[in-house]
N, C-alpha and C positions, 0 to 999 in steps of 0.2 A: 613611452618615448619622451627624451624628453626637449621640449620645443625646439628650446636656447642654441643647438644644438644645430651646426647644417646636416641639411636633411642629403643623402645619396640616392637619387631616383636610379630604376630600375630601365633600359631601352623598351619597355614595353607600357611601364607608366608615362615616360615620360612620351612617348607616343598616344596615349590616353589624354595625356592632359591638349600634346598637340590640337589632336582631333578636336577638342572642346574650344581651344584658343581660333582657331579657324574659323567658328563659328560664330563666337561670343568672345573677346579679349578681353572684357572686364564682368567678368558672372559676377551675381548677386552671392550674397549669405547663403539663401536657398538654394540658390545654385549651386553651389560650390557644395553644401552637404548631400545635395542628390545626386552632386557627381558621385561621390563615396558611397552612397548607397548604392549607385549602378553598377560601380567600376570596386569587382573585390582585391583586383590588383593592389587600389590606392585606399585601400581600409586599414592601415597600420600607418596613416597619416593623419595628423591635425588639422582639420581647418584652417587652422592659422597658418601652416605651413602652407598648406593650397593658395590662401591667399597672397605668400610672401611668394610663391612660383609665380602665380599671373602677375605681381606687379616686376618682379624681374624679368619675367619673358614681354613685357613691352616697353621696359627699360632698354632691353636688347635691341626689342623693333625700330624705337624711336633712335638707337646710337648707329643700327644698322642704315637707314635710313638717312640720320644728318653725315654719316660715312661719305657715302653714295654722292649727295648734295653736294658736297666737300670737295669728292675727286674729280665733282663734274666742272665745278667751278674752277679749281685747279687746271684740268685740262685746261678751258676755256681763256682762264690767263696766259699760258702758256705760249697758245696759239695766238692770240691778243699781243702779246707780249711779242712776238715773233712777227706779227704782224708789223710793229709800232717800229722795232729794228730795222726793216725794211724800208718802212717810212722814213725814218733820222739819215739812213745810208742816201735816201732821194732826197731826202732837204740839202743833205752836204752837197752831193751834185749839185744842188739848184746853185747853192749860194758859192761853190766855186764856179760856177759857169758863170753866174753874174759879178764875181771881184774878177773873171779872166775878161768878162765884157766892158766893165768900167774902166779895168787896167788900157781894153787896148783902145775904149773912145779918147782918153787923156792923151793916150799917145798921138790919136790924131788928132787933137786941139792942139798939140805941140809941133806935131810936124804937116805943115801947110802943106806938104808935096803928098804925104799922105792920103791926105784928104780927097785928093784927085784920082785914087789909084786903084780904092774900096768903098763905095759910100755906103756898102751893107755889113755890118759888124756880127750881124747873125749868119751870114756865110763862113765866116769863121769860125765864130762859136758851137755853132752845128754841125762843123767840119763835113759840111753837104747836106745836110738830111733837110735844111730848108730849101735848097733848091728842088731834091726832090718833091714837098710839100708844093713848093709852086708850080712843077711841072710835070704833076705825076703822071698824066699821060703822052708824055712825049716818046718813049718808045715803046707805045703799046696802040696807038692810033690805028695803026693798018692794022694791025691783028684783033680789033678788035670783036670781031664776029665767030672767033674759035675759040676752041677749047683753053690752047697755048695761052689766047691771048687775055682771056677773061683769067686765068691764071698767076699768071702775071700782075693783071689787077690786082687777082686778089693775095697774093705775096706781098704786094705793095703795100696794102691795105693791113695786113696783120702786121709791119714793120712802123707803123705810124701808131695804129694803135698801142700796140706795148709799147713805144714810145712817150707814149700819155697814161698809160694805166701806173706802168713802174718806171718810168723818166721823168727828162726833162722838157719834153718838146711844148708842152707848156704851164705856165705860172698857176700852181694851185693855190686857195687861199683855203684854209678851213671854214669854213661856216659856221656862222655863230650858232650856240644853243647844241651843239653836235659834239658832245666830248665823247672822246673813245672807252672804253669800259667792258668788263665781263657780260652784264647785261644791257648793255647800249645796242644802237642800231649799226653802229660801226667808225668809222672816218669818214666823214664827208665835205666834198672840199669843190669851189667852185671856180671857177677862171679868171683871170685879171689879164686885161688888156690884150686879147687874142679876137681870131675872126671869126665872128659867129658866136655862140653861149657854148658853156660848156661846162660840165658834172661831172662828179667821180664819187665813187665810193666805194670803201674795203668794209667789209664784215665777215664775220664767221658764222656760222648756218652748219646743226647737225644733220645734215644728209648728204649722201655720194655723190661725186662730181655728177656723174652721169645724170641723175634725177635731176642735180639744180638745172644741168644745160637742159634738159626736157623741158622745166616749166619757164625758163626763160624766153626760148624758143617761141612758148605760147604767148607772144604779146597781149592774145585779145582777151590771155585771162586774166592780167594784172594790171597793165595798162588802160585805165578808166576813158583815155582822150583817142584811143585809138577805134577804130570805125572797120577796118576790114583788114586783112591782110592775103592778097593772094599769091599764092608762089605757081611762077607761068614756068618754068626749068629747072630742072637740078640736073646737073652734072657732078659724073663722082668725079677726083683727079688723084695720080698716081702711090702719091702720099698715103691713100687711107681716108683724104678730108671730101667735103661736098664745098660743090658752087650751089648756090640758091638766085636765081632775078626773083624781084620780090616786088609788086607793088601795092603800095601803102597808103594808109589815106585814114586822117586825123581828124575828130570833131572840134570847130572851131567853139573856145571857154564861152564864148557871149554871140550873142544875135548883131553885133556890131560889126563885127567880122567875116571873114571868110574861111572856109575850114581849108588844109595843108594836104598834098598829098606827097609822096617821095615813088623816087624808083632807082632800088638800090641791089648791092649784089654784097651777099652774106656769105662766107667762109667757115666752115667748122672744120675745126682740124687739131691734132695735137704736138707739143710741142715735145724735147730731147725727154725733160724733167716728167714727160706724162699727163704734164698741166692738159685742158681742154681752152681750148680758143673760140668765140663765135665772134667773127670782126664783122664790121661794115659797111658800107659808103654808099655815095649817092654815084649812079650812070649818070653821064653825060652824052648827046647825041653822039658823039665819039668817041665813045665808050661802050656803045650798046642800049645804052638810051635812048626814049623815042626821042623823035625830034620835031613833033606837034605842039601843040599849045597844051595844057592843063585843062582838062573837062570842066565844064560850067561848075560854079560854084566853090572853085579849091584855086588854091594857089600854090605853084610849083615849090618845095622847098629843097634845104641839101641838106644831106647829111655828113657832116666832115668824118672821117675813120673813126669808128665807135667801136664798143664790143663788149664783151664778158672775158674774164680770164679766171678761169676755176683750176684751181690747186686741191688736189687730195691732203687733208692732215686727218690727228688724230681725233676720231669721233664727229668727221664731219668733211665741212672745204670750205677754204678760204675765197671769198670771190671777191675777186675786181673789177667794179663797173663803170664805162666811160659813156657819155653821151655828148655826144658835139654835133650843135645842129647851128646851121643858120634858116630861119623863119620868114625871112625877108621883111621885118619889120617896116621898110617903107613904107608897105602896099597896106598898110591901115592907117586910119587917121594916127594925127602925133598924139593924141592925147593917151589912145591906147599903145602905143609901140611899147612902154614895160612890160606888158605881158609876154609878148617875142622879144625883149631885150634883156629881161630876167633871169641873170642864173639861180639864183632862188628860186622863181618858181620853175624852173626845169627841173632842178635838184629837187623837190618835194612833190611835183606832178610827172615825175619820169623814173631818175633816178634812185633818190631814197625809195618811192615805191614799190621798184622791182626788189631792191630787198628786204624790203617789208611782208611782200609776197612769200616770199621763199621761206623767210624767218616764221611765217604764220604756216605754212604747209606743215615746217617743220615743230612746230610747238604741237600742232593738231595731229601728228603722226603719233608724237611720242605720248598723247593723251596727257600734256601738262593744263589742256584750258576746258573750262569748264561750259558745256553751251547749255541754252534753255531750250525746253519745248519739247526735248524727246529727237529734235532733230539731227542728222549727221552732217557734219562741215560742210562735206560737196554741197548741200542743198544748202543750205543759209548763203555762202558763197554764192550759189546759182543765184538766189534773190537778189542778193546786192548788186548782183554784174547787173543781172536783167534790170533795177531801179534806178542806175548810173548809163544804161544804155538807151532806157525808154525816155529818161529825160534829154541827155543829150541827141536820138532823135527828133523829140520835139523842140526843142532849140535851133537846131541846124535846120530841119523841114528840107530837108533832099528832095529834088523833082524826081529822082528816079528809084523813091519811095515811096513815092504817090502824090506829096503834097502839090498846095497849087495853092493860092495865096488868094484871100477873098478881097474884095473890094473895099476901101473904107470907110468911115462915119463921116469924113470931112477933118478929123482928129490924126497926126499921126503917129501919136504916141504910143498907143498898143497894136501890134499888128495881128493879125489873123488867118489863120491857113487851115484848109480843112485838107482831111485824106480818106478819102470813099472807097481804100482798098479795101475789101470783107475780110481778107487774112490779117488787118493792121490790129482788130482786137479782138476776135471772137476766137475763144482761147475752145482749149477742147469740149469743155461743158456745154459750147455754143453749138449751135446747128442752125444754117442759113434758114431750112425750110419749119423749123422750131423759131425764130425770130425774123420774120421776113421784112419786118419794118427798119429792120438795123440800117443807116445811113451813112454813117462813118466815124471819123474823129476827127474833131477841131480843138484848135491848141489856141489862145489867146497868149501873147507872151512879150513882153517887155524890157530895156534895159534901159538903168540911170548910174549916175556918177555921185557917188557918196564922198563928203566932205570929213575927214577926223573922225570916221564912228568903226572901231575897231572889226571887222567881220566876224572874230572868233565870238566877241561879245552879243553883236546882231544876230547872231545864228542862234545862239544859246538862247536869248530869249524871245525867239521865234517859237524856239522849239517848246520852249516849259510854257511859254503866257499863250499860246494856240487863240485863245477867246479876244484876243486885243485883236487879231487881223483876220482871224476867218470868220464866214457868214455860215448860220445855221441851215439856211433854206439850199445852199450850194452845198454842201459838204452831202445834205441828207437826198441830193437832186444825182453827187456823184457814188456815192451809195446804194443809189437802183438802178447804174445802169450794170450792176453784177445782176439783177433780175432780168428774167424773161418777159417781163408785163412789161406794158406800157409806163410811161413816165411822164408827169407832167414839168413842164420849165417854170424852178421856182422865181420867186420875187424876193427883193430884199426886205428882211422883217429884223426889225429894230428888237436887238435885245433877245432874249429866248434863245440863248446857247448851250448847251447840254449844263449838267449840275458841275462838270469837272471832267479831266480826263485825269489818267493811269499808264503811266507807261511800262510795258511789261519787256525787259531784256531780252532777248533771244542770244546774241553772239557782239563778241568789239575782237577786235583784232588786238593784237600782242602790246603796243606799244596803247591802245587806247585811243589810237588818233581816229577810228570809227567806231559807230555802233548800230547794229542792226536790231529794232527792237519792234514791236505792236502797239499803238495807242491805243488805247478802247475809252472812246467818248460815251462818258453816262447820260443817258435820256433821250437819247436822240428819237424823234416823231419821223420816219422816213414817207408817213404815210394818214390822211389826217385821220381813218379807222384807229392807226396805232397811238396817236397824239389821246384818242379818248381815253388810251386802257393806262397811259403814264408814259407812253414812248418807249424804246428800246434803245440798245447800245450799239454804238458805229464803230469800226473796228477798221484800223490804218497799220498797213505795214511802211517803215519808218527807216531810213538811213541818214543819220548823222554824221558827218566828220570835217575835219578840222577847227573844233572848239579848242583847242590849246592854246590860247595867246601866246605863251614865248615859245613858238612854232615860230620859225622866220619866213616867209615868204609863203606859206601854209594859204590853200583854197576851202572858205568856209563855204557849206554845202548842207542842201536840207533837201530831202526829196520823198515825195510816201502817197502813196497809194492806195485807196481804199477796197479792203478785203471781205468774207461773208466769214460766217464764225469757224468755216471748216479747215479753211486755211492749207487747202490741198497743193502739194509742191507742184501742180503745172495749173494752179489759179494764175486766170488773166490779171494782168498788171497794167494799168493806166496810169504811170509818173507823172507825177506835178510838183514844183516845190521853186530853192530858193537856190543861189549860187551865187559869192559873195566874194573876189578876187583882189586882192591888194595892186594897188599900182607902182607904189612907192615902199622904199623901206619905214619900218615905225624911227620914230628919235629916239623915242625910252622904252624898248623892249623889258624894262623892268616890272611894270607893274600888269602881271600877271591876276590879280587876285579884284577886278572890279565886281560892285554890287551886282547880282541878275535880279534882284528884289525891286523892280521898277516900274510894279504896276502903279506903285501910286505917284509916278512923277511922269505920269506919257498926258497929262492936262498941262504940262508945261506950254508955253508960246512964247515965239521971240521976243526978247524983252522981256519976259517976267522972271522975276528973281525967285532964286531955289530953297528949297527947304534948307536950315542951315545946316553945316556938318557936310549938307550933300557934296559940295566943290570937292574935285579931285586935281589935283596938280599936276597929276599927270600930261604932258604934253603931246597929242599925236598930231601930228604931223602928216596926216595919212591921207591916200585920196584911194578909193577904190569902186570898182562895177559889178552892179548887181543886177545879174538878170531872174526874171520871174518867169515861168510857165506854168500854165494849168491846162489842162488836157480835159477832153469832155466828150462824150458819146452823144450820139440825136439819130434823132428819126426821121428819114428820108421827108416828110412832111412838117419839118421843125428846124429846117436847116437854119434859117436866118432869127429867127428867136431865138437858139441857141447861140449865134452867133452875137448878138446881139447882148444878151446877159452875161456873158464871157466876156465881151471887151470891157462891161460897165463894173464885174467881178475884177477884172487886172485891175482897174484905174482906182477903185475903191482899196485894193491891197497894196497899192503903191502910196495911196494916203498915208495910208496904216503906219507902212514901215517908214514913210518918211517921218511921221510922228516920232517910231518907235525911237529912230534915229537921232531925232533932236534929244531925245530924253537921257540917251545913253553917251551922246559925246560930249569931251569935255564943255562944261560950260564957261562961258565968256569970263566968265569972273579970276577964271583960272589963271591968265592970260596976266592978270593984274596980283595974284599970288604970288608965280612964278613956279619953278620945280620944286620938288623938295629938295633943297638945297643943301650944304653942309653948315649949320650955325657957327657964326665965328666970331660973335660978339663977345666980350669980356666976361660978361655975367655966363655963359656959356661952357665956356672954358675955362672958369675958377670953378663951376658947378662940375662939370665933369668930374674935375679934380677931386672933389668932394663925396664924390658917387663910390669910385673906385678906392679911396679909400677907407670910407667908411663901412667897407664892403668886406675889408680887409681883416677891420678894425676887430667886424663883429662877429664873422665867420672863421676866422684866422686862412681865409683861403682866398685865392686869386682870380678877381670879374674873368679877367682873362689876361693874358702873358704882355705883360708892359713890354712894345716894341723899344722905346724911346721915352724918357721921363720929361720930354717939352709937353706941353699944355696941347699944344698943336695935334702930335699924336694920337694923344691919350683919347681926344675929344675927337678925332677920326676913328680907334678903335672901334670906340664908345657909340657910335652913328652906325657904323656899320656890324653890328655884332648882329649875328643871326636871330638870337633870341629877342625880344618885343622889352625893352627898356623902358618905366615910364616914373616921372615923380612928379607927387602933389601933394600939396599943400594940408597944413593940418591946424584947422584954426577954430577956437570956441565957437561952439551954436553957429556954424557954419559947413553946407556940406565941403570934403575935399575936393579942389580943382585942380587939374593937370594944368602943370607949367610946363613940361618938358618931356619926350619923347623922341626915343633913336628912330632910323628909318623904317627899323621892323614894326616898331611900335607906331609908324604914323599909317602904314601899312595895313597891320590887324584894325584898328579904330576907325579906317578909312577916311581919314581925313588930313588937313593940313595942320605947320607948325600955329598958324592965325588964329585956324578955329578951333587948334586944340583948348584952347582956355572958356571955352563954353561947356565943355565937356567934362562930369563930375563925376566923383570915381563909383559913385551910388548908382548913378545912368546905366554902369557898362557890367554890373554884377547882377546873376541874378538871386532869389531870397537865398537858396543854397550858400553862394557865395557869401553875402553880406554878413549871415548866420556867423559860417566860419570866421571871418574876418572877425565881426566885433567879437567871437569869442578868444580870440588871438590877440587881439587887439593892447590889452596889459602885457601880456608877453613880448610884446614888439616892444614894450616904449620899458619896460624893466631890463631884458635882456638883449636889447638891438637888434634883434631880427630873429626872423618863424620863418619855416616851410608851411606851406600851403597844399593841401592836396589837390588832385586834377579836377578840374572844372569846366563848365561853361561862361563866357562871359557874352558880350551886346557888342557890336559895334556899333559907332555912331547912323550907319544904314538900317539899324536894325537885325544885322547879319549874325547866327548864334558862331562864336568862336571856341572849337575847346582845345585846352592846352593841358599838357600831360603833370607840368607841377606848376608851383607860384614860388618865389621869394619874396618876402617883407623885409627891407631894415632902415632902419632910422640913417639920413644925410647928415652928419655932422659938419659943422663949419671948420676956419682952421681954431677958434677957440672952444673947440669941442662942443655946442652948443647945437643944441637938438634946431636943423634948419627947416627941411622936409621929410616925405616917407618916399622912398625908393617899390618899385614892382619888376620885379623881373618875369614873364611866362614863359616859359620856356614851352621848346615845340610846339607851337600851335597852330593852328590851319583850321580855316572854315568848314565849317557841316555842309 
C-alpha cells in the first residue's frame, strides 16, 4: 500500500480503531502494532497510517469540543446581550423621567403660583405610583386578615417590585468592579438617594426557571446572615400563585450589634410572558403583622418590595434580583451604622450572593468544577454552611440557644459566654454515657475597630502566616476535645509551633471569592507521650472568603475548625475564626496586588522606619471591624480555667492582629510620598517622547496607538499602559538604576516613583534572567532592541513576578544619541 496515499477505512475498522480510542486516545508505537496484531480487519494497514488516524480523531475531539465551547459562549452572549438591551431601554426611561423632572422643577422656579399648587415633582413623574408607595395600605387596612386582603397586598407588592427590577421607581447606580460579560457574575447596580439600601442584579444561570425559584426560595442555603426562616401560612390564590407569612431573623456581622428579624408576606406567581415572580415585603400591625415588640435580642427591620424575577431563555433564565431593606441603622452606635447604611455591603452579602449561589449549583450540575477529596458538592456545601453557621452562632450567643454570659475579669474587652446544651457539640460519634464529663461550650470573643488596614489583605495573611498569632498549647488543647479522654487546660508556651502547615483544597466557588480547604499542621505534640515519639499532625477544616481586594464593599472572613484524620461528613465542628467588615469605601480601589510576604516586617513599632522599597503609596482611607471568636469545649469540673485561658487566648490574638495590622497598612511615610501620581515634569514628558519613539525607530512598530501627538497625551498613554514600562540607566562600571517607570511598572516592583531610584535592574532579575540579558546585551546596543523570553523577575518586597515576554531597546534622544535602556514585561502577575 502505499502510505502517501489517504487511506479509506472500512465501518468495522473504523469501529476497531473506535473501541481502542475510548480507552487509550494516544497509544504508544507498541500499541498501535498490537493493535494490528489483534485486530485482522486492520492488517492491510501501516503503522503510520494508524498513527495518522489517532492523531486525526483527537484533532476532531479537540474542534468538536472548542465547537461546543463556542456555541455555549455564543448563546451566552446572546442572552447577555439581550439582557444589556433591556437595560439601555431602562436607562432611557431613567433619563427621560429625569429631563421630564428637571423640565418641570424650572418651570416651578419660574412660575411662583406654581409653587403653591404641587410641592411634590415625583407625583407627577410617577404619574401615581409614588403615592401608591407612600400609602400602600390604605385600602387594604380593613381586609387585612383575609384571603382578599393579603392578596391584594400582595398585587401590590409584585407592582413595586417590577417597578424596581425592570423600572424606574428607583435610581440604579452600577457598582464599581461589576462589568457585565459572558463569564461575569452579571449587572449589579446599587441605589442612590432612596429609602432604606437597596441591590439589584441581572445574571444569566444555566438552569430552569423552576429550579432557580426552588433554591432561591431556600434562603438558609445561600444566604450566610440569615439565622431561621419560618413560614407560619400559605395560602394558595386564584391565579395558580401562593401567599407565604414568613418570619425571619438575621445574624447580627459583629458582637457590637444586635441581630434583625422581619415578618414579611411572599408571592409566587407567574406573569402573561410565563416569567416566574417571588416578591416580598415587610407586614405591618396593619397589615397582618404582630403588633408586639421584637423578642430580646433582634431589632424590628422592613423590608421595602423585593423579589426574584426569572425569565426562561435559551439554555437557562435570566434572573432578576431586587433587595430593599431598611435596617434601622439608628439603633447602633454611629460609628457602625455603614454596615446598615451600605449598599455595597448588601449587594455583596445578600444580593450578588444569591447569584453566586445559583451560578455555583449550576457549574457543579453540569460538572464544569473540579473538587478535591473524593467529595460531592452537597457535602463540601454542607461544611461551609455548617462553618458560617457555627461561627455566627458563637457571635450572636442567642439565650434561646442556650448561651448565658459568664461573669468578667474586671476587664471588658473580651467577653465570654458558655452554653451547657449537651446537643450544642457532641456530634454523632458522641454518647453522653461514653463521655460523661462533657460540660459544655464556651466561646471567648471580641470586636475592635481597625484604622487603614485593608481586610482582604488582613485575612490573607491570617490565613498563610497561621504561626504569627496562634498558640501551640491551644490549638493542640482544641484538638482533643474530638477525643473521648480526658483533656488537660493548656498554658502558654513560648515558641514550639508545629514545623509548618499545608494547606490542602477541597472546593472554591465559581468566581473564587471562597475556599473550602484542610490545613494539616506538622508536628503537633497533642499529648506529652506523643511530644516524646516527635508529635503528630493537627488537622483544621478551613473557610476562606473575601480575599479579593477590588471586591467593593466585600466581608473578609476566616473561620476553621479542628477535624480527626477521618474527616467523616457528620464530624462535629466547633468554628472559631476572624470576620473583618469595611466600614467605609477604599479611596484607591486600584492597588489590588499588595505584599502577603510580611513576616519579616510584624517587629515593626510606631515610629520606627521601614525597610526601604517597603512604602506603598497607596492611600486607604479605610476604617473597618473585626470581630474574633474561639469556641472551646471543658469539663464540667474545669469550667472557669477554661474560661479563664480563653479570655487570656482572645486578648493575646488581638495583640497579634493588631501587630499584624500595623505591619500591613500603609505606613506613615506614605502620607509624605503621596499617590502614585501622574509625573508632569519636563524631564518626563520629553522622556516619554523619547520612549515611544525610539520604539518605533527600532521595531518599526507602534508602543501603542498615538491618541494625540501633545507631550501631555503621549506621557498619559505611556502611565497608564497595561503592560510594566521601565527605563534605566547604563553607565560604565556601575550597576543599571531605574529612573522611570509607568503605573504598571511601579505596581510589579511594589514601590514608589522616590524609591524607584534605589532600585537596580540586577536587584529584580534573577541569574536566569541576568544570563539572558548580558547574552543579548550586544544585540541591544548593535541593533536597538531584543525580545526576551518569559521569565521570572524580584520585586522590590521580594515577591517572585513572572511575565510571559520582555522587550529591550535602546532610548534615543532627539539627536539620536543613545540616552537610556527601555523594558517593557509584558503580562505579568505575581506567583
Amino acid at each position: 500500500m502505499d502510505t502517501s496515499k489517504y487511506v479509506r477505512y472500512t465501518p468495522e475498522q473504523v469501529d476497531a480503531l473506535e473501541r481502542v480510542y475510548a480507552e487509550c486516545p494516544k497509544p504508544s508505537s507498541l500499541r498501535r502494532q498490537q493493535l494490528i496484531r489483534e485486530c485482522p480487519i486492520l492488517s492491510n494497514i501501516e503503522p503510520k497510517q494508524i498513527k495518522v488516524w489517532f492523531q486525526n480523531r483527537r484533532c476532531r475531539e479537540k474542534q468538536r469540543k472548542e465547537a461546543s465551547r463556542l456555541q455555549t459562549v455564543n448563546r451566552k452572549l446572546t442572552a447577555m446581550n439581550k439582557l444589556l438591551m433591556e437595560e439601555n431601554d431602562r436607562l432611557q426611561k431613567q433619563v427621560s423621567r429625569l429631563v421630564y423632572k428637571n423640565g418641570y422643577m424650572r418651570q416651578q422656579l419660574r412660575t411662583a403660583s406654581g409653587t403653591t399648587t404641587d410641592n411634590s415633582c415625583e407625583s407627577v413623574v410617577m404619574s401615581g405610583q409614588h403615592h401608591q408607595q407612600q400609602n400602600p395600605t390604605k385600602h387594604t387596612q380593613k381586609d387585612a386578615n383575609n384571603p382578599a386582603g393579603l392578596l391584594a397586598i400582595a398585587e401590590e407588592t409584585l407592582a413595586e417590585f417590577l417597578s424596581k427590577a425592570t423600572g424606574t421607581a428607583v435610581d440604579w447606580v452600577q457598582m464599581i468592579g461589576m462589568k457585565p460579560g459572558p463569564d461575569s457574575i452579571g449587572i449589579v447596580a446599587v441605589s442612590r438617594n432612596c429609602n432604606g439600601v437597596a441591590a439589584r442584579a441581572c445574571g444569566l444561570v444555566s438552569l430552569e426557571p423552576t429550579k432557580v425559584a426552588e433554591i432561591l426560595k431556600d434562603r438558609l442555603s445561600w444566604f450566610r446572615d440569615c439565622r431561621c426562616v419560618d413560614v407560619l401560612s400559605v395560602i394558595s390564590t386564584g391565579n395558580g400563585g401562593t401567599i407565604e407569612l414568613l418570619y425571619t431573623q438575621t445574624y447580627a456581622p459583629t458582637t457590637l450589634a444586635a441581630a434583625r428579624d422581619f415578618w414579611t408576606l411572599r408571592y409566587t406567581t407567574s406573569l402573561e410572558d410565563g416569567s416566574l415572580v417571588i416578591c416580598e415585603r415587610s407586614l405591618t400591625s396593619s397589615t397582618g403583622g404582630p403588633s408586639g415588640p421584637p423578642p430580646s435580642s433582634f431589632v424590628r427591620a422592613e423590608m421595602l418590595p423585593s423579589g426574584y424575577l426569572i425569565r426562561a431563555c435559551e439554555d437557562g433564565s435570566l434572573i432578576h434580583i431586587v433587595d430593599h431593606v431598611d435596617l434601622d441603622a439608628w439603633s447602633v452606635p454611629e460609628v457602625l451604622r455603614p454596615l446598615y447604611e451600605s449598599t455595597k455591603i448588601l449587594a455583596q452579602r445578600r444580593t450578588v450572593a444569591a447569584l453566586r449561589y445559583v451560578r455555583q449549583i449550576a457549574h457543579e450540575a453540569s460538572g464544569e468544577i473540579q473538587l478535591g477529596g473524593g467529595r460531592q458538592p452537597a457535602v463540601l456545601r454542607t461544611f461551609s454552611q455548617r462553618l458560617s453557621r457555627g461561627f455566627n452562632d458563637a457571635v450572636n450567643g442567642f439565650v434561646d440557644d442556650g448561651w448565658s454570659l459568664m461573669d468578667s475579669d474586671g476587664v471588658e474587652d473580651v467577653t465570654v459566654v458558655v452554653n451547657s446544651s449537651p446537643n450544642k457539640f457532641i456530634g454523632s460519634q458522641y454518647n453522653q454515657s461514653l463521655y460523661p464529663t462533657f460540660g459544655g461550650v464556651l466561646c471567648a470573643k471580641a470586636s475592635m475597630l481597625l484604622q487603614n488596614v485593608p481586610p482582604a489583605l488582613l485575612v490573607r495573611f491570617l490565613r498563610e502566616h497561621r504561626s504569627e498569632w496562634a498558640d501551640y498549647g491551644v490549638d493542640a488543647y482544641s484538638a482533643a476535645c474530638l477525643k473521648s479522654s480526658a483533656y488537660a487546660v493548656p498554658c502558654a508556651r513560648p515558641g514550639g509551633f508545629p514545623s509548618g502547615q499545608v494547606i490542602l483544597p477541597l472546593a472554591h466557588t465559581v468566581e473564587n471569592e471562597e475556599f473550602l480547604e484542610v490545613v494539616r499542621l506538622e508536628g503537633h505534640a497533642m499529648f506529652p507521650e506523643e511530644a516524646a515519639l516527635g508529635g503528630r499532625d493537627m488537622y483544621l477544616l478551613q473557610l476562606c472568603s473575601g480575599v479579593d481586594e477590588s471586591t467593593v464593599g466585600s466581608c473578609a472572613q476566616l473561620v476553621f475548625a479542628p477535624i480527626d484524620e477521618s474527616f467523616a461528613d457528620d464530624a462535629p465542628l466547633l468554628p472559631s475564626g476572624f470576620r473583618v467588615i469595611p466600614l467605609e469605601s477604599k479611596a484607591d480601589a486600584s492597588a489590588a496586588t499588595r505584599t502577603l510576604d510580611l513576616a519579616s516586617t510584624l517587629e515593626v513599632r510606631p515610629g520606627s522606619a521601614r525597610p526601604g522599597g517597603e512604602t506603598d503609596a497607596t492611600n486607604y482611607n479605610l476604617r473597618s471591624v473585626l470581630t474574633i471568636a474561639f469556641q472551646f469545649t471543658f469539663e464540667n469540673h474545669m469550667r472557669d480555667s477554661v474560661a479563664a485561658m480563653a479570655r487570656q487566648y482572645v486578648r493575646t490574638v488581638v495583640a497579634s492582629v493588631q501587630r499584624v495590622a500595623m505591619a500591613i497598612a500603609p505606613s506613615q511615610l506614605s502620607s509624605h510620598i503621596g499617590p502614585k501620581s501622574l509625573p508632569s515634569s519636563p524631564e518626563a514628558l520629553t522622556l516619554s517622547q523619547w520612549i515611544v519613539r525610539s520604539y518605533r525607530i527600532h521595531t518599526g512598530a507602534e508602543l501603542f496607538q498615538v491618541e494625540s501627538q501633545s507631550h501631555d497625551a503621549i506621557l498619559k498613554q505611556l502611565w497608564h499602559h497595561s503592560d510594566t514600562i521601565l527605563c534605566c540607566s547604563v553607565k560604565t562600571n556601575a550597576s543599571p538604576v531605574f529612573t522611570f517607570a509607568n503605573q504598571a511598572g511601579l505596581d510589579m516592583l511594589e514601590t514608589t516613583l522616590v524609591a524607584l531610584q534605589d532600585i537596580t535592574l540586577d536587584k529584580i532579575l534573577e541569574d536566569a534572567g541576568r544570563k539572558i540579558l548580558c547574552s543579548e546585551f550586544s544585540k541591544i546596543m548593535q541593533q536597538g532592541f531584543a525580545y526576551l523570553p518569559a521569565g521570572i523577575c524580584i520585586s522590590s518586597m521580594g515577591r517572585p513576578v513572572s511575565y510571559e515576554q520582555a522587550i529591550a531597546w535602546k532610548v534615543l534622544n532627539d539627536d539620536d544619541v543613545h540616552h537610556c535602556l527601555a523594558f517593557m514585561f509584558v503580562n505579568w502577575s505575581f506567583m
